[in-house]
C-alpha positions, 0 to 999 in steps of 0.5 A: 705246287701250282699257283693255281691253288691261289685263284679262288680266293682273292682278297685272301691271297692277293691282299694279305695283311698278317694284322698284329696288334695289342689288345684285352678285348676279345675279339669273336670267334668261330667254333669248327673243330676240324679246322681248328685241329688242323690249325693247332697242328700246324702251329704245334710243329712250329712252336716245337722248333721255337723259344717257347718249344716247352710251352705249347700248351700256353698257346690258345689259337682260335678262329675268327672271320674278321670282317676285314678279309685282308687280315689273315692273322694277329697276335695279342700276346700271352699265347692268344693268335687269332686265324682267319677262318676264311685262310683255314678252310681253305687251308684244308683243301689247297696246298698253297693256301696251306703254305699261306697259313704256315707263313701266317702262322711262323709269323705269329708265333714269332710275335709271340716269342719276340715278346712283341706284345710287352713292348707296346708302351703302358697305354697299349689301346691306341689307335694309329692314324687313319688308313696306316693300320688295323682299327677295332672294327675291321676285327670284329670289335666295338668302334671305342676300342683302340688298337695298338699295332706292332710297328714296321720294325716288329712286323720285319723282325716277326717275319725274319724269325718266322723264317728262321722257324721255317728253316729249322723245320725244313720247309722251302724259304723260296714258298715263303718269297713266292707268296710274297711275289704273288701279293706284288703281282697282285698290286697289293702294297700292303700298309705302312706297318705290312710293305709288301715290299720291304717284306719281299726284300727282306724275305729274297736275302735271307733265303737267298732266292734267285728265281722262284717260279714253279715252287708253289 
C-alpha cells in the first residue's frame, strides 16, 4: 500500500492519540450503519483471536466525532469502545486509513481484556494534569466531568497485546511500525501518556522490524 492513502487527512493520521480513559457518562455518538458494519467487522475478527473470543457479544462499539481530531479511539470498560467517525469513513475508502483502524481498534480491545478500566482506583473521575492527557470536552462531554486516563504503563501494555492479536490474525506487524514512523515524520510526539516514541521503540522490538519502507 502506498503512504499516499494518509495524505488527506492530517490531523487523523499524522496526530493520532488512541485516548483511553474511565468514565460513566456517555460520550455522543453518531449513527451510519454502513460505517458501523464495517467497524464491528473489524473488531470481531480481533475479538476472535482474544481472551474474550467467546464474549464478542458484550462488546457494544460505537462512533463518535470527538471534537478533538487527534483521538481516534478510547476504552472505557465493560466492552464500550468508542471510534472516531472521522477514522471509519475514511476507513471505508483507503486502505491505509483502514490499518489505522485495525491498529485502533487491536489496541482498544486490549484495554478491554487487560482489564485496564478495573484497575483505575476507586475515584476513576480525575482529571490529569493540564496538557498531559485527554479532558472531558475534547470527547464531546460537559466540562465537570473528569477523566481518568490509563497510564503510560497501560497504554505500552495495550499496544504490546494489541500486537500480539495482530500476530495471531497474520497481519504484518511491520504496518503497525509504519504507522508508528509516519506520526514521527509528522512531528507528532504524542502525550505524556501516548509517546510516540516509546511506542515505536516499543512496537520495532516486538516485530523485530528492520526497514519498513513500501509496507504501507
Amino acid at each position: 500500500m502506498g503512504r499516499s492513502g494518509c495524505l488527506p487527512c492530517v490531523l487523523i493520521v499524522c496526530c493520532l492519540l488512541v485516548a483511553s480513559c474511565s468514565t460513566q457518562a456517555r460520550i455522543p455518538t453518531v449513527s451510519d450503519n454502513a460505517l458501523e458494519l464495517l467497524v464491528r467487522h473489524e473488531a470481531a475478527q480481533i475479538v476472535a483471536v482474544s481472551e474474550d473470543k467467546e464474549r464478542f457479544s458484550n462488546y457494544q462499539i460505537f462512533l463518535s466525532d470527538f471534537p478533538r481530531k487527534d483521538i481516534l479511539g478510547m476504552s472505557v470498560g465493560n466492552g464500550r469502545i468508542y471510534i472516531s467517525y472521522a477514522l471509519a469513513k475514511l476507513a471505508s475508502r483507503r486502505s491505509f486509513h483502514l490499518w489505522l483502524l485495525r491498529q485502533t481498534l487491536a489496541h482498544e480491545i486490549a484495554h478491554e481484556t487487560a482489564g485496564h478500566a478495573r484497575q483505575t482506583g476507586s475515584t476513576p473521575f480525575n482529571r490529569a494534569a493540564p496538557g498531559s492527557g485527554v479532558a472531558s470536552v475534547d470527547v464531546g462531554l460537559p466540562s465537570h466531568v473528569k477523566l481518568r486516563n490509563y497510564s503510560t504503563g497501560k497504554e505500552l501494555e495495550a499496544d504490546s497485546i494489541g500486537l500480539r492479536y495482530w500476530e495471531k490474525l497474520g497481519w504484518d506487524c511491520r504496518i503497525w511500525v509504519r504507522i508508528l514512523q509516519n506520526f514521527e515524520k509528522q512531528n507528532y510526539a504524542g502525550d505524556v501518556f501516548h509517546p510516540t516514541g516509546k511506542r515505536l521503540q516499543q512496537a520495532r522490538h516486538l516485530c523485530g522490524a528492520g526497514e519498513t519502507q513500501g509496507v504501507i
